[in-house]
N, CA and C atoms of all chains as a GROMACS GRO file, in nm:
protein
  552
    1UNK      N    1  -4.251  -1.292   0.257
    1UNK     CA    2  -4.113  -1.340   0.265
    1UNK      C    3  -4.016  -1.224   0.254
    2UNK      N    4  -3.897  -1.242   0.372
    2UNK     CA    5  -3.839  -1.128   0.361
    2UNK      C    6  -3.720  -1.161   0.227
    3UNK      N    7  -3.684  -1.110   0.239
    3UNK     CA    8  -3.514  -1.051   0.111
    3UNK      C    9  -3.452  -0.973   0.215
    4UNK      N   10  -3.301  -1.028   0.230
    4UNK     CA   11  -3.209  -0.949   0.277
    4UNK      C   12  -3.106  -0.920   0.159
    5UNK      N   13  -3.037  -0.784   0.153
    5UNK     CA   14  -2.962  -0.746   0.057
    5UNK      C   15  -2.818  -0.698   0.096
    6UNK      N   16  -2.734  -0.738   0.073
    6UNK     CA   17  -2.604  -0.626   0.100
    6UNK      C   18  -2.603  -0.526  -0.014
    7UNK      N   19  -2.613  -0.424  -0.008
    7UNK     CA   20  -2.579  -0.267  -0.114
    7UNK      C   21  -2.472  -0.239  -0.052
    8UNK      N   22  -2.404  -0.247  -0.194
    8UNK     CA   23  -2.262  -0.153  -0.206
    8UNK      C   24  -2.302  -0.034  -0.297
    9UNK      N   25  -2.243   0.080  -0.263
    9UNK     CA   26  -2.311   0.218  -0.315
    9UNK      C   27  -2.170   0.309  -0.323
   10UNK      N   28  -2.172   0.324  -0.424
   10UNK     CA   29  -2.020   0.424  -0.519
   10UNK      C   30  -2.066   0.561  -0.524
   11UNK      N   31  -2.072   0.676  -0.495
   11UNK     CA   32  -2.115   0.825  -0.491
   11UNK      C   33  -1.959   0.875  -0.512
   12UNK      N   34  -1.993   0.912  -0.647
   12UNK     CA   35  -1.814   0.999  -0.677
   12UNK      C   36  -1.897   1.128  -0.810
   13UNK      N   37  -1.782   1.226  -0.767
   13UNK     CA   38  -1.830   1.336  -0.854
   13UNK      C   39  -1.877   1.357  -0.970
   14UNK      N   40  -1.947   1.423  -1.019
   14UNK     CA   41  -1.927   1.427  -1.190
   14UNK      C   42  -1.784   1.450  -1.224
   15UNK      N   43  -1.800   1.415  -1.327
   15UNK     CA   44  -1.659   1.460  -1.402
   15UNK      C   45  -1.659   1.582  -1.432
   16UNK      N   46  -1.758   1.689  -1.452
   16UNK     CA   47  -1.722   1.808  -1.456
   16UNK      C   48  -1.690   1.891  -1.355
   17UNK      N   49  -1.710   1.828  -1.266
   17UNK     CA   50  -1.708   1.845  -1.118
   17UNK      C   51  -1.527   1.904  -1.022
   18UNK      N   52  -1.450   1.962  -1.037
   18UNK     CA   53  -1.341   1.970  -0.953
   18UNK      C   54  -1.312   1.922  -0.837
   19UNK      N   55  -1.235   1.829  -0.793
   19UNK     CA   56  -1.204   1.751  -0.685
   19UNK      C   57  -1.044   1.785  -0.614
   20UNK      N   58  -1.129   1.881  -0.527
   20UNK     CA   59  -0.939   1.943  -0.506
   20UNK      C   60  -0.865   1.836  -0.403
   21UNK      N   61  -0.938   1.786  -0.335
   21UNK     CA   62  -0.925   1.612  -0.246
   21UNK      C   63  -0.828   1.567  -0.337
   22UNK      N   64  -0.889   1.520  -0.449
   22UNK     CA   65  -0.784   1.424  -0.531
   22UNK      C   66  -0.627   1.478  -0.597
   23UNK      N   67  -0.732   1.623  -0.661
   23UNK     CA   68  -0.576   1.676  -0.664
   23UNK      C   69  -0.463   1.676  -0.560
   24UNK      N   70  -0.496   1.757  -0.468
   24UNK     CA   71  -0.397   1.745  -0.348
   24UNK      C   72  -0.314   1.585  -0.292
   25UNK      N   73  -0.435   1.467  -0.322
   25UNK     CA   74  -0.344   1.350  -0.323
   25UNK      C   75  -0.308   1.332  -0.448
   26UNK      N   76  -0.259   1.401  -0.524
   26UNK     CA   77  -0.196   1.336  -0.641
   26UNK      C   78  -0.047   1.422  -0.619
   27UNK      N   79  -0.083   1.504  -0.560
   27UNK     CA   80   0.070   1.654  -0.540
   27UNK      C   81   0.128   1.558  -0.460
   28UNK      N   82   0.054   1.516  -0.341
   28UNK     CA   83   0.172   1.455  -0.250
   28UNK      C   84   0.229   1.344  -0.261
   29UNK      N   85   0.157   1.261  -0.379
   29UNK     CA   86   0.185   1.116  -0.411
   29UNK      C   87   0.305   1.160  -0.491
   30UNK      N   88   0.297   1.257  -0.616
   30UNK     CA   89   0.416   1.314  -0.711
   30UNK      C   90   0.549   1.363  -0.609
   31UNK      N   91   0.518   1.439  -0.478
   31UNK     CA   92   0.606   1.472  -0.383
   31UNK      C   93   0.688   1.349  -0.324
   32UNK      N   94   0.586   1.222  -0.330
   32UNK     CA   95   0.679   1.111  -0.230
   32UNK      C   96   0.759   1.008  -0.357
   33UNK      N   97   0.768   1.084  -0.483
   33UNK     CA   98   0.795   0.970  -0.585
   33UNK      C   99   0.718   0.908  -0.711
   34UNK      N  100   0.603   0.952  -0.694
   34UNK     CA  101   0.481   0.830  -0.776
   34UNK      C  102   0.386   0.977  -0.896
   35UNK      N  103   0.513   0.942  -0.982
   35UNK     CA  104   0.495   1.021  -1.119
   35UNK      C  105   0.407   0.991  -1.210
   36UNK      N  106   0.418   0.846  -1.149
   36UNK     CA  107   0.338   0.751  -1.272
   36UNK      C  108   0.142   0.746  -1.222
   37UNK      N  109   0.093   0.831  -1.125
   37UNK     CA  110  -0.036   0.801  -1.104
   37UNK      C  111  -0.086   0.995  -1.143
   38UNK      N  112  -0.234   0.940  -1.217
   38UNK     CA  113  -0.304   1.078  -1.227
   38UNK      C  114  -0.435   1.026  -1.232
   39UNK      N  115  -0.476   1.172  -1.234
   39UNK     CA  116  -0.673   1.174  -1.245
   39UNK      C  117  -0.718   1.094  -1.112
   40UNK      N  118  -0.690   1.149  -1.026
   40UNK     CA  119  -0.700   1.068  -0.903
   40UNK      C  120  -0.833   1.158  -0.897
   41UNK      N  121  -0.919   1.037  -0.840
   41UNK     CA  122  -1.067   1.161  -0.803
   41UNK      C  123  -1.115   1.077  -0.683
   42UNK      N  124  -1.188   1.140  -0.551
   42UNK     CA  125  -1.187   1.077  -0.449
   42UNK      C  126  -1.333   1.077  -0.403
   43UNK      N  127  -1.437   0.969  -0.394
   43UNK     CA  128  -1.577   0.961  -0.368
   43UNK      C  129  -1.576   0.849  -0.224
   44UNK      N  130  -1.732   0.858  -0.223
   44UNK     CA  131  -1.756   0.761  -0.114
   44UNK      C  132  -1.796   0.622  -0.152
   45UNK      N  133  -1.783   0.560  -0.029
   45UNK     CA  134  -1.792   0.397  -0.058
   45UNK      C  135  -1.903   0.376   0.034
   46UNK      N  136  -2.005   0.328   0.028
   46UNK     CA  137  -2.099   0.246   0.146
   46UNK      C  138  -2.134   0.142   0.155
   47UNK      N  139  -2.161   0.085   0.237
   47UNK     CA  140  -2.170  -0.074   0.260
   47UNK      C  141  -2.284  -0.047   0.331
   48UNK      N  142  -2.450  -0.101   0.309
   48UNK     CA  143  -2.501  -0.115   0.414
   48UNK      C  144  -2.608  -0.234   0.362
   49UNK      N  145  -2.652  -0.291   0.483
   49UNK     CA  146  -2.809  -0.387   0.446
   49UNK      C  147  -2.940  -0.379   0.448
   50UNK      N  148  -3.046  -0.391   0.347
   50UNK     CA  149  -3.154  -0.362   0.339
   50UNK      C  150  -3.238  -0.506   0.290
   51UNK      N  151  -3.342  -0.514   0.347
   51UNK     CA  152  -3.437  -0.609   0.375
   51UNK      C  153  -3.568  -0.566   0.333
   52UNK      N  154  -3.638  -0.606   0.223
   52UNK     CA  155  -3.695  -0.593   0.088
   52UNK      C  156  -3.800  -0.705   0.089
   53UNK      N  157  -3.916  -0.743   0.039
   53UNK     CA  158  -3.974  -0.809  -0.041
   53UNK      C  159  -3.942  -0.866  -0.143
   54UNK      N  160  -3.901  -0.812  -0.216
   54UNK     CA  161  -3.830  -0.822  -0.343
   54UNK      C  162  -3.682  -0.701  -0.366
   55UNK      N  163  -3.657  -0.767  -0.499
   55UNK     CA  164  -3.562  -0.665  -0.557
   55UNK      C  165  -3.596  -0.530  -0.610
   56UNK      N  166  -3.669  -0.539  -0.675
   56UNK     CA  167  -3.710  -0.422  -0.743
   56UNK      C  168  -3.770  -0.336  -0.614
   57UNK      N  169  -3.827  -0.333  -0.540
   57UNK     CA  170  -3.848  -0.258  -0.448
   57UNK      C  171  -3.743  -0.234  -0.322
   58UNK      N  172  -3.662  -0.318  -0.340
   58UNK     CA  173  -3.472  -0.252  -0.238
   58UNK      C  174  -3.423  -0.160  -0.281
   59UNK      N  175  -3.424  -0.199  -0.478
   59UNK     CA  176  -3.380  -0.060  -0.575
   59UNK      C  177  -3.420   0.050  -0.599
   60UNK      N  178  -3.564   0.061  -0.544
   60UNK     CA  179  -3.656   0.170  -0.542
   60UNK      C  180  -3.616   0.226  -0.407
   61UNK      N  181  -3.609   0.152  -0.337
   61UNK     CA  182  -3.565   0.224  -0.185
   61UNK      C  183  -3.424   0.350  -0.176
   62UNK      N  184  -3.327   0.206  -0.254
   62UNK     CA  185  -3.194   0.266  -0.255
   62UNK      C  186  -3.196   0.371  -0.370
   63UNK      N  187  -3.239   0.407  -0.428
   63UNK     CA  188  -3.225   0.489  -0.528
   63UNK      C  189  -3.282   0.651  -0.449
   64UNK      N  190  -3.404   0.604  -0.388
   64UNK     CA  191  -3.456   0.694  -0.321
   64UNK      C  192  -3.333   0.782  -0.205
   65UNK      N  193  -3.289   0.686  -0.136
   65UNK     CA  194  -3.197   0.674  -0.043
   65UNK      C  195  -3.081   0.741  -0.071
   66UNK      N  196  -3.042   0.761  -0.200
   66UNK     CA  197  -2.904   0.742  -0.237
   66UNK      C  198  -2.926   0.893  -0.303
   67UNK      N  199  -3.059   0.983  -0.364
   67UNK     CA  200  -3.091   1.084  -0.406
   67UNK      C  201  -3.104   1.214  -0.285
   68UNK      N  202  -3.166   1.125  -0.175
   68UNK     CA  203  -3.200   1.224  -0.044
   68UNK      C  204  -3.115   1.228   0.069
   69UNK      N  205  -3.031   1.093   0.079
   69UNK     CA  206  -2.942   1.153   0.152
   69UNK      C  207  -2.761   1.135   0.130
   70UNK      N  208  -2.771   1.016   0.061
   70UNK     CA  209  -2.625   0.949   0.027
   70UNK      C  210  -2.549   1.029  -0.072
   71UNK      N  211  -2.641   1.128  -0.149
   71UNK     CA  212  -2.532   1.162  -0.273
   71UNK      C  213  -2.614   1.312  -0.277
   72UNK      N  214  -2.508   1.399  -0.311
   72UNK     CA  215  -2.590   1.516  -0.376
   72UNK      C  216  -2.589   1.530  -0.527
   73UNK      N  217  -2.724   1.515  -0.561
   73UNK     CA  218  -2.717   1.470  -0.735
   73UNK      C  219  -2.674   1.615  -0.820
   74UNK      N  220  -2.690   1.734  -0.738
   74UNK     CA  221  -2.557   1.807  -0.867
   74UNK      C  222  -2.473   1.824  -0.900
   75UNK      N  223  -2.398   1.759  -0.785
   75UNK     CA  224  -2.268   1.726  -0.804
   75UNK      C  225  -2.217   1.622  -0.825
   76UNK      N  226  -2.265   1.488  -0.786
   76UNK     CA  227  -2.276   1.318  -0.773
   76UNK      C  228  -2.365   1.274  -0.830
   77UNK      N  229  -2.255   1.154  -0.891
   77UNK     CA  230  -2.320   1.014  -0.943
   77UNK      C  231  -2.323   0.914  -0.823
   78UNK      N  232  -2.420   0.859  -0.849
   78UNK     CA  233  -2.387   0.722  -0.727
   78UNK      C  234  -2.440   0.579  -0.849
   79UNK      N  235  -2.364   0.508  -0.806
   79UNK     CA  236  -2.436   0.342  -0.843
   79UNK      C  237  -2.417   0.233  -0.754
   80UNK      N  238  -2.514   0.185  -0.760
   80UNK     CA  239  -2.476   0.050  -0.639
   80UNK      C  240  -2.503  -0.115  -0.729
   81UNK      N  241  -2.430  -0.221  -0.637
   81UNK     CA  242  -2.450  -0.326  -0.646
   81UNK      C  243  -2.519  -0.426  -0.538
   82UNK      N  244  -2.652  -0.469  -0.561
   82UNK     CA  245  -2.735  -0.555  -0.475
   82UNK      C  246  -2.671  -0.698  -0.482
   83UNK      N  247  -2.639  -0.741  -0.363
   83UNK     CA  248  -2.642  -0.903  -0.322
   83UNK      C  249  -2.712  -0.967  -0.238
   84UNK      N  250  -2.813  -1.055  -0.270
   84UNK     CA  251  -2.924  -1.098  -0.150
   84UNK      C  252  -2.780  -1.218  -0.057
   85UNK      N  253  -2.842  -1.171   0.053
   85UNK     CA  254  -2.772  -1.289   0.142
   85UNK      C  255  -2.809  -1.396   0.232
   86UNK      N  256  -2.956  -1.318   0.240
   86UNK     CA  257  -3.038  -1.418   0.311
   86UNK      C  258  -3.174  -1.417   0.279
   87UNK      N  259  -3.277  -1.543   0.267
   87UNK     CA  260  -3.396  -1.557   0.297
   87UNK      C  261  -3.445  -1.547   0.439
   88UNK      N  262  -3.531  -1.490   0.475
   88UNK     CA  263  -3.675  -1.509   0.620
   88UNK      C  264  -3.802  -1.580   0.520
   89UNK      N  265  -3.833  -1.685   0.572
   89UNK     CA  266  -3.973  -1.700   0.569
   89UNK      C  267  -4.040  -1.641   0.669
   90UNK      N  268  -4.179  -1.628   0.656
   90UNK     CA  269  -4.210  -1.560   0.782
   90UNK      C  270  -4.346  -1.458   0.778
   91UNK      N  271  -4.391  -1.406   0.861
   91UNK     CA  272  -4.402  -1.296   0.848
   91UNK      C  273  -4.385  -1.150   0.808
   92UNK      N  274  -4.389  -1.055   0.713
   92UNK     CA  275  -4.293  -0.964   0.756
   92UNK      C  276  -4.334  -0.820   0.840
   93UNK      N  277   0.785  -0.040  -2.298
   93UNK     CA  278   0.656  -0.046  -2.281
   93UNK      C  279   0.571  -0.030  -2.168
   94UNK      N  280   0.474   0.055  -2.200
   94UNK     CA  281   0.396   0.114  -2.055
   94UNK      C  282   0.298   0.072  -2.118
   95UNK      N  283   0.195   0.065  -2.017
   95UNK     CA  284   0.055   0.006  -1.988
   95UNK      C  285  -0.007   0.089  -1.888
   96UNK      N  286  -0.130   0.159  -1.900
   96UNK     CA  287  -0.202   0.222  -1.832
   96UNK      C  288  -0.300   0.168  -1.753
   97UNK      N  289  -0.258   0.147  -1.624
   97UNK     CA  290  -0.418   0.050  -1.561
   97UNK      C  291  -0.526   0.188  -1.461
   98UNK      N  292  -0.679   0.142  -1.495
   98UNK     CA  293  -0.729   0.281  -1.396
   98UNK      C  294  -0.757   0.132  -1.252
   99UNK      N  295  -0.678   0.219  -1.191
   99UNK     CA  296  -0.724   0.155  -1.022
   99UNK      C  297  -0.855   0.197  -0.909
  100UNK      N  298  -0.920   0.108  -0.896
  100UNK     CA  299  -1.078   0.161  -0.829
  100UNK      C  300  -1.016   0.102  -0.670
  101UNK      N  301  -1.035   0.163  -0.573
  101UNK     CA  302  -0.963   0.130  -0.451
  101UNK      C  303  -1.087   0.185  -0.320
  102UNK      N  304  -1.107   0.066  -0.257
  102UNK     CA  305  -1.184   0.066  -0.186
  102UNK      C  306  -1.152   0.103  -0.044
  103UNK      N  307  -1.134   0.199   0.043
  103UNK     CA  308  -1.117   0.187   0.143
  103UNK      C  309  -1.196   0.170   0.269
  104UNK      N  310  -1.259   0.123   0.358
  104UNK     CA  311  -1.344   0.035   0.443
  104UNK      C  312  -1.252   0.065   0.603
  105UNK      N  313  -1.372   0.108   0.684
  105UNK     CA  314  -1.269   0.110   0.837
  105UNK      C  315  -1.294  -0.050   0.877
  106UNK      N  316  -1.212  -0.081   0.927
  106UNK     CA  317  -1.206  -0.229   0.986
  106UNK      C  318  -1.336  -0.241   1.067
  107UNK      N  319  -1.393  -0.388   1.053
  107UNK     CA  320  -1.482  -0.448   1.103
  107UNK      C  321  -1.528  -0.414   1.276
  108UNK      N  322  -1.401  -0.387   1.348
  108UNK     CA  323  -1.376  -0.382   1.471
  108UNK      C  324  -1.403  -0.256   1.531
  109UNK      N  325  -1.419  -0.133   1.415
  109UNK     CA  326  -1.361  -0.020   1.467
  109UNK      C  327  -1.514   0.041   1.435
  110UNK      N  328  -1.559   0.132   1.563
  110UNK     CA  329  -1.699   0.178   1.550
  110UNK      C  330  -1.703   0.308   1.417
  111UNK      N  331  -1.796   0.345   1.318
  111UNK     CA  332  -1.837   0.430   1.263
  111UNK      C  333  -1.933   0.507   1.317
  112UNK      N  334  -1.913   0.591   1.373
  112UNK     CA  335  -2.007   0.753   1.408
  112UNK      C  336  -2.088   0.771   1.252
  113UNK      N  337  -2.006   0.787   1.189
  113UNK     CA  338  -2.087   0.856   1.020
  113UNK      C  339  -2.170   0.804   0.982
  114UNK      N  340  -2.156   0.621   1.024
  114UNK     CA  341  -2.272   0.515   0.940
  114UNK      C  342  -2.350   0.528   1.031
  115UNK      N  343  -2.327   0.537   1.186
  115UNK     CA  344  -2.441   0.531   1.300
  115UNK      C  345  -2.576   0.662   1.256
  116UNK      N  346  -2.469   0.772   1.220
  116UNK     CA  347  -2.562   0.907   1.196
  116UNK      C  348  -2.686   0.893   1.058
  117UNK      N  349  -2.572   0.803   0.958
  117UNK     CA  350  -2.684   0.799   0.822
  117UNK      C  351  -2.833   0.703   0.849
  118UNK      N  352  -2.798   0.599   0.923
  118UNK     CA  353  -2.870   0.507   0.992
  118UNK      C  354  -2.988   0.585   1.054
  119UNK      N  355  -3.003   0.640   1.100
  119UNK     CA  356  -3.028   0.693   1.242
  119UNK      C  357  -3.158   0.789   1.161
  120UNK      N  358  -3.063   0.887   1.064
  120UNK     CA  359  -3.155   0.992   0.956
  120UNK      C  360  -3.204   0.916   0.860
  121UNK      N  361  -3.192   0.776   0.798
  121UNK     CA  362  -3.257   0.700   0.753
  121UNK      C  363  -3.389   0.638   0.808
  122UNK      N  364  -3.365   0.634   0.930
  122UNK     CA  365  -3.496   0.565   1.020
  122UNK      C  366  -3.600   0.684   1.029
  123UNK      N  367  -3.495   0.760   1.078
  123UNK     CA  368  -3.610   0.904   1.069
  123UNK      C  369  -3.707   0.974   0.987
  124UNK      N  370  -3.644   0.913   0.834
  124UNK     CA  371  -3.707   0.928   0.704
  124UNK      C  372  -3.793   0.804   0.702
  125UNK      N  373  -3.828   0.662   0.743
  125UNK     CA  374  -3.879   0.605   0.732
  125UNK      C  375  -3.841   0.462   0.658
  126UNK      N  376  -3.707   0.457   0.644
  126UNK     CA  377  -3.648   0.345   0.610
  126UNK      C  378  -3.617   0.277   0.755
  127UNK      N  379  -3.683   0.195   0.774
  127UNK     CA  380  -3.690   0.067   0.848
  127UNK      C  381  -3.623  -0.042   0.867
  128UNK      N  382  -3.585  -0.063   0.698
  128UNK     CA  383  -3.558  -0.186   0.662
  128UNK      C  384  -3.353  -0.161   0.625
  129UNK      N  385  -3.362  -0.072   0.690
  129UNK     CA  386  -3.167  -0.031   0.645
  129UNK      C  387  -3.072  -0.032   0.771
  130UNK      N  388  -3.004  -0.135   0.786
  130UNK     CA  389  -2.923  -0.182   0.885
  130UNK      C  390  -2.744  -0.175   0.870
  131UNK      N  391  -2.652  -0.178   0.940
  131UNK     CA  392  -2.566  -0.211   0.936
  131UNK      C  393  -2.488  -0.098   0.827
  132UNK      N  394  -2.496   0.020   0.833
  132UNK     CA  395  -2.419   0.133   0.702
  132UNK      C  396  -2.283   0.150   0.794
  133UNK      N  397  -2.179   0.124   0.724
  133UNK     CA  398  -2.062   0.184   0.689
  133UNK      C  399  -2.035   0.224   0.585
  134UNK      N  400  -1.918   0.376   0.613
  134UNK     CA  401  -1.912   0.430   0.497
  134UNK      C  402  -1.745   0.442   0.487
  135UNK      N  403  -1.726   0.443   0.356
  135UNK     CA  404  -1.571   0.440   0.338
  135UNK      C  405  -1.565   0.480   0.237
  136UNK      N  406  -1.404   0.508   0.172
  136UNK     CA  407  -1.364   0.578   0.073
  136UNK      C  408  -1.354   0.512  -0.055
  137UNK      N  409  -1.374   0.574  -0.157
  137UNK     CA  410  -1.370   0.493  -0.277
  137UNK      C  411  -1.325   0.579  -0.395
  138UNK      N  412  -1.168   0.593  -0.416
  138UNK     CA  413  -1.102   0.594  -0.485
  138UNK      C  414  -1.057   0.582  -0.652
  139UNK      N  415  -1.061   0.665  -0.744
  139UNK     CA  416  -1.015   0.575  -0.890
  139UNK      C  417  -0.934   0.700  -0.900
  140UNK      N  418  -0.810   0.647  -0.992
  140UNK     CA  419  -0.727   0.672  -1.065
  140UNK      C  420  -0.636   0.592  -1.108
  141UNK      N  421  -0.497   0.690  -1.254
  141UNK     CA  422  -0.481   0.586  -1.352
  141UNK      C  423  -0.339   0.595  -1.335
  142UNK      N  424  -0.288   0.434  -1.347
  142UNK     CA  425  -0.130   0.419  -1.318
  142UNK      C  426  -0.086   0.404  -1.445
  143UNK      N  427   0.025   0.453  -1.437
  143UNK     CA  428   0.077   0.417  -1.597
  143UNK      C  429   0.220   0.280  -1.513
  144UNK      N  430   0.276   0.221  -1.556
  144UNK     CA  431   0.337   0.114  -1.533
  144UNK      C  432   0.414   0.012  -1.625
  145UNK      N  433   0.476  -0.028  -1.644
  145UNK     CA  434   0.560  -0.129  -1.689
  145UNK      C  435   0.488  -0.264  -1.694
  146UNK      N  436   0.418  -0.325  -1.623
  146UNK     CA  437   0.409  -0.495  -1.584
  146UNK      C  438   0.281  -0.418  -1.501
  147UNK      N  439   0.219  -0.504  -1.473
  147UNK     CA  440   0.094  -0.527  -1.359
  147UNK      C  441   0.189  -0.523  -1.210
  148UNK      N  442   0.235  -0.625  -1.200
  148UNK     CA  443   0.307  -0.664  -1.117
  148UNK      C  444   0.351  -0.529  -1.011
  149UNK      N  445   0.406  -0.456  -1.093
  149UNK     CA  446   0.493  -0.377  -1.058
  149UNK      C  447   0.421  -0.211  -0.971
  150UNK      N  448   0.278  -0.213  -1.090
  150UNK     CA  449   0.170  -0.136  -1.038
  150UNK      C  450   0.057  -0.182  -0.958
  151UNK      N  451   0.090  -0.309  -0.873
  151UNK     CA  452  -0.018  -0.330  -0.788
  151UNK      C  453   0.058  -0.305  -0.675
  152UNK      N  454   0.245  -0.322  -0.684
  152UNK     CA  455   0.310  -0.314  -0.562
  152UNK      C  456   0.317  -0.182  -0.497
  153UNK      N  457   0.330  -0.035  -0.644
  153UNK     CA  458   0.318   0.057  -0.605
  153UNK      C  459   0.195   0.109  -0.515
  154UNK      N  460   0.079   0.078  -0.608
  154UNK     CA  461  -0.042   0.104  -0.500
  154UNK      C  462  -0.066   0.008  -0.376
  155UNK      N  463   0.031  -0.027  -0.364
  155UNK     CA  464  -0.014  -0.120  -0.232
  155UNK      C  465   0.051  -0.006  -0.137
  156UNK      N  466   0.170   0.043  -0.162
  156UNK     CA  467   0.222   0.117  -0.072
  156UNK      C  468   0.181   0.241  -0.090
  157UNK      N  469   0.110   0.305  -0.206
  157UNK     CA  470  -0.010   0.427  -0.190
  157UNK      C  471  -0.084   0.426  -0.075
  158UNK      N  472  -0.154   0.302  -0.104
  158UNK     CA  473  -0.247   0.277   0.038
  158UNK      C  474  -0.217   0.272   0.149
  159UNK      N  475  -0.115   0.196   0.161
  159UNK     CA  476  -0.055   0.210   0.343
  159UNK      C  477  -0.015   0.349   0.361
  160UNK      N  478   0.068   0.430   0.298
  160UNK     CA  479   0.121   0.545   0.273
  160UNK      C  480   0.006   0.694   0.307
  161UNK      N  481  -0.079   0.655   0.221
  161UNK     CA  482  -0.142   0.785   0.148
  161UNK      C  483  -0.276   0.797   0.162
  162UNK      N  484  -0.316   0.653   0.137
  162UNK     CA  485  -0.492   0.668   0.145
  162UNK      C  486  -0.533   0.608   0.202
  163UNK      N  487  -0.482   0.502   0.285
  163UNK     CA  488  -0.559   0.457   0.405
  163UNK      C  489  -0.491   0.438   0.531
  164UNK      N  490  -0.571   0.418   0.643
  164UNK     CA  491  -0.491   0.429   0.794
  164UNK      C  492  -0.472   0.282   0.826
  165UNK      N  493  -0.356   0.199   0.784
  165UNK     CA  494  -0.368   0.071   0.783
  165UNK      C  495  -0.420   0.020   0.975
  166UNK      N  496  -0.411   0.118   1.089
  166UNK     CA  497  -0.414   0.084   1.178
  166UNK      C  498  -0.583   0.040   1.225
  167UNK      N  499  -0.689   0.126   1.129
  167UNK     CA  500  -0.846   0.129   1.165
  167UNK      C  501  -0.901   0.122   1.042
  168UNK      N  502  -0.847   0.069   0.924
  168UNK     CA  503  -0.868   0.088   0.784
  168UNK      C  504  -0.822  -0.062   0.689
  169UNK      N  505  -0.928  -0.104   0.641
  169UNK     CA  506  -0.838  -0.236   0.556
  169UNK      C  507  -0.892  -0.133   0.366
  170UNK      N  508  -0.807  -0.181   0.291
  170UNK     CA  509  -0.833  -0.133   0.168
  170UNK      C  510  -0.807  -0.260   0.044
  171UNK      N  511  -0.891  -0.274  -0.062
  171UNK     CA  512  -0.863  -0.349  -0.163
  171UNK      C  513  -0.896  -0.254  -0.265
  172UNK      N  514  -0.819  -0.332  -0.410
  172UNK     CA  515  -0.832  -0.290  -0.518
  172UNK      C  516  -0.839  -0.333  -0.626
  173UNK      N  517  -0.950  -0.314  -0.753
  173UNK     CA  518  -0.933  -0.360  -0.825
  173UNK      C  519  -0.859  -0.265  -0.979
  174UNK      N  520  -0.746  -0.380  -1.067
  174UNK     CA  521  -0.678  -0.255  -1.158
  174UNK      C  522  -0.737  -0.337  -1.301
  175UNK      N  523  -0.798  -0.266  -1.386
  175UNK     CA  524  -0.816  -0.262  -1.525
  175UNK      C  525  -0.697  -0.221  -1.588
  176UNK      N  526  -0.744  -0.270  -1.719
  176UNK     CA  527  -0.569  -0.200  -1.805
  176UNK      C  528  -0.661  -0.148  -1.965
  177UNK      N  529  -0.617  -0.008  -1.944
  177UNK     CA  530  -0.697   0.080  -2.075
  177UNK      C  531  -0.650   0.069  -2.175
  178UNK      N  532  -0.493   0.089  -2.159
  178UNK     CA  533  -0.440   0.126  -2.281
  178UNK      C  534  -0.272   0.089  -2.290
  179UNK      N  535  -0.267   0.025  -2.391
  179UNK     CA  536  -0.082  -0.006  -2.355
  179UNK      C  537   0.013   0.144  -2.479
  180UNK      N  538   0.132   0.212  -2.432
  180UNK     CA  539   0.176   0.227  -2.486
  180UNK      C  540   0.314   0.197  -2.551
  181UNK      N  541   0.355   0.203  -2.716
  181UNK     CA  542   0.457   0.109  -2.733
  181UNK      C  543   0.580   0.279  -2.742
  182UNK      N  544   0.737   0.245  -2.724
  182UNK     CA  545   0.823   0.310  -2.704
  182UNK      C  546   0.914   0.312  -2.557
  183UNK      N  547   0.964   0.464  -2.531
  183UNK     CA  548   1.046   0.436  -2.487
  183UNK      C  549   0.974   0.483  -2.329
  184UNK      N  550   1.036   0.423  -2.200
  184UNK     CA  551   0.951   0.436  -2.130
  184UNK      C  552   1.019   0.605  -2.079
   0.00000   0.00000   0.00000
């Protein structure tokens, strides 16, 4: 039986990490008016679907996935959130 | 009275609009042997902290961050969610 999953996957810097991205949108946000925003830090967002047996082995996938190509782990954290959306009976 | 909310802001290219970047991760995913990984878009994902008066008042500002600053409202939809850390009491 298949498992379909939507992964949402967060890859943003360490915090020890310097993010001159964010700085620079925080200069121009302070330039257009907006005094009141800081610590702006700027990562990636992914959306994609994976089709699993189970859960625990989507998370093994994505973790894999998310170490080798989605994130560079000396500089990045990543975490994701699994949502199944569909059953296959079936074959797989 | 100010209130500090941290804003997590998702930015996403519209449904309509093709991704090259997710086609490429896709593509080097299959190549690695993930099979089972369909459908990747990738988008921006955002945090930082508003200081503000009311909620109200700091969801309107970042609404116009986003059209403004961090996303291309024309090939880009963005949502956000705002937490509230810390209130401070005095003068604003």
């Amino acid at each position: 039986m298949k498992r379909k999953y939507i992964a949402k996957i967060f890859v943003t810097l360490r915090p020890s990490v310097l993010d001159p991205a964010g700085v620079a949108v925080q200069s121009g946000l302070q330039q257009m008016g907006y005094n009141n925003v800081e610590q702006v830090r700027i990562g990636k967002y992914i959306q994609l679907t994976i089709t699993s047996t189970e859960e625990t082995k989507a998370r093994q996938d994505l973790e894999r996935i998310c170490d080798q190509m989605l994130a560079n782990p000396v500089i990045e954290n990543y975490r994701f959130d699994l949502i199944e959306v569909e059953t296959q009976t079936g074959v797989m």
